[in-house]
C-alpha positions, 0 to 999 in steps of 0.5 A: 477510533481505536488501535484495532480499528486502525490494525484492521484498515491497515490490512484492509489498505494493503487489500485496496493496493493489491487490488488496484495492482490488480485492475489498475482501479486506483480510485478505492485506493486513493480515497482511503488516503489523505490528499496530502500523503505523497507515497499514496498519490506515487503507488496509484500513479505507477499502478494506474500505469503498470497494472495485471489487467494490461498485462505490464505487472505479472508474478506474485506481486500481491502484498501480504502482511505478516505482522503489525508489531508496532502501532500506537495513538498519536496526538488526537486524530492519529495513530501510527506504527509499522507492518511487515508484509511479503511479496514474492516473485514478479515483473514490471514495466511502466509501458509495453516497450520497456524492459521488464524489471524482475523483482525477487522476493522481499519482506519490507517494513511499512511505517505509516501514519494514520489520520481520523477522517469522517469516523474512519481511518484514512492513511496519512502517510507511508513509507517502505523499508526492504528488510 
């Protein structure tokens, strides 16, 4: 399990959140992550919730990663660092009757920390920063 192997599932995990905010299809998403990262289960449940394919998620909510400065092993079995990621202009809601929230552009900071599971990299846990 190497450093570029988990800068590469990094990218791919934020892929499976655009993804699953996209179709409101968490089940990828959640088996990427450990049973145990809570940040993880809270992202599917909203998403599951307010997703592009019921109409309760629109703009430019899509997450781009910009950088993964920082990333290092741990003890056996993990790795961690941070990434920053973009996202533009978008609205929410959690139901159709709800007041949308209109979210401006931002760059964010993810920490997170990454757990070998079956020869691959699965997120352990994560939590996010507005810059």
């Amino acid at each position: 399990m190497t450093l570029a192997a988990a800068e590469q599932f990094v990218r791919y995990y934020s892929d499976l959140m655009n993804y699953a905010a996209d179709t409101g299809d968490t089940a990828a998403l959640l088996s990427a992550s450990d049973a145990g990262c809570g940040n993880c289960q809270a992202y599917a449940d909203f998403i599951a919730k307010s997703n592009a394919a019921n109409g309760l998620l629109t703009g430019d909510y899509h997450e781009h990663i910009t950088d993964v400065p920082e990333l290092t092993k741990g003890k056996p079995g993990f790795a961690g660092g941070s990434a920053t990621l973009r996202v533009g202009a978008y609205t929410s809601k959690e139901t159709k009757a709800d007041t949308p929230l209109d979210s401006k552009p931002s760059t964010y900071t993810r920490e997170f920390a990454l757990f070998a599971k079956g020869g691959n990299w699965v997120m352990y846990e994560m939590k996010q920063t507005k810059q």
